[in-house]
N, C-alpha and C positions, 0 to 999 in steps of 0.2 A: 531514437531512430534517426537514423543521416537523413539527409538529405533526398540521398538516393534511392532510400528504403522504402517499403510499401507497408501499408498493413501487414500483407501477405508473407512478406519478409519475415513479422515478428510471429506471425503465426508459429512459424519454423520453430521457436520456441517454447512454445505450450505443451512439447509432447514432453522434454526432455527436462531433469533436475524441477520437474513440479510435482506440487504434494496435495492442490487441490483442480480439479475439475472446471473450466470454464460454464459459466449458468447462459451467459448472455450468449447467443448467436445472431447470423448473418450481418445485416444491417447492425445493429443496434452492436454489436461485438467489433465491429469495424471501427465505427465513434469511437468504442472507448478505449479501442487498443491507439490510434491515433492523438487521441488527447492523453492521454495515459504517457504517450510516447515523447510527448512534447514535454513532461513534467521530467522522467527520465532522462532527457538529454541535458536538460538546465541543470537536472539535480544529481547528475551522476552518477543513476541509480540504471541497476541491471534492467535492458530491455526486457524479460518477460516478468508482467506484471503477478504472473502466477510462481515466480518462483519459489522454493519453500523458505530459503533463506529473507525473503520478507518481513517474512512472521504481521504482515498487513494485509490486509482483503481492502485492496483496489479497487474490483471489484461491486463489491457494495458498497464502495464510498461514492462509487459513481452511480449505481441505481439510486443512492439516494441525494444524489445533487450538491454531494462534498467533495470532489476527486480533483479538489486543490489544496494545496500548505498553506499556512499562515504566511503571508506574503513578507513578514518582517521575518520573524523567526525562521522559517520554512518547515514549519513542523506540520506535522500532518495530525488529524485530531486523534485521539488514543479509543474514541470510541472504535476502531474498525480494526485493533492489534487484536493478532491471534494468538493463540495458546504458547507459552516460548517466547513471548518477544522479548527481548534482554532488560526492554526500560515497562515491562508492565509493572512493575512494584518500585516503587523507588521511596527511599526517606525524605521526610519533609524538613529542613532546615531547623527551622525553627520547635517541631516540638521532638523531633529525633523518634518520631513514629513513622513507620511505616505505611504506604497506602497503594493501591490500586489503582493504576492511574487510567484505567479503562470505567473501571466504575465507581472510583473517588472515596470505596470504602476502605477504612485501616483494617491492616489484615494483620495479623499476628506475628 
């Protein structure tokens, strides 16, 4: 979000290219589109947090009190990637198995 922008601004894009449904409202949906906004501009990431190309629930990283990156890395925690996300499976270096990187189990 610029400078310029308001909540209300980002609002504008919640109807359009999203695949899930806003939970939070009024108040509370305001905060998080604001902070939300502030991670987006640092990190280059498309103003509406609900877009489908995500494949992250923002979201509940903010109802539960994580809706920041690792300040080194900038990664954001893998518990909150949704179905699709391109890094939910990734090999592990060292044993060349396969894991989940949402719930840490090797998958087939």
């Amino acid at each position: 979000m610029s400078q310029k922008q308001t909540p209300q601004d980002v609002f504008k894009f919640l109807g359009s290219g999203t695949s899930r449904r806003p939970k939070l409202r009024g108040k509370a949906q305001a905060q998080f589109i604001i902070q939300y906004s502030k991670h987006a501009r640092d990190l280059h990431l498309d103003p509406n947090p609900y877009a489908k190309e995500h494949y992250y629930d923002y979201e509940q990283a903010y109802r539960k009190g994580k809706l920041q990156p690792d300040p080194v890395s900038k990664h954001w925690s893998s518990e909150f990637k949704l179905e699709g996300h391109p890094r939910m499976v990734l090999t592990d270096p060292k044993t060349g198995k396969k894991f989940n990187t949402k719930t840490g189990k090797v998958t087939k």
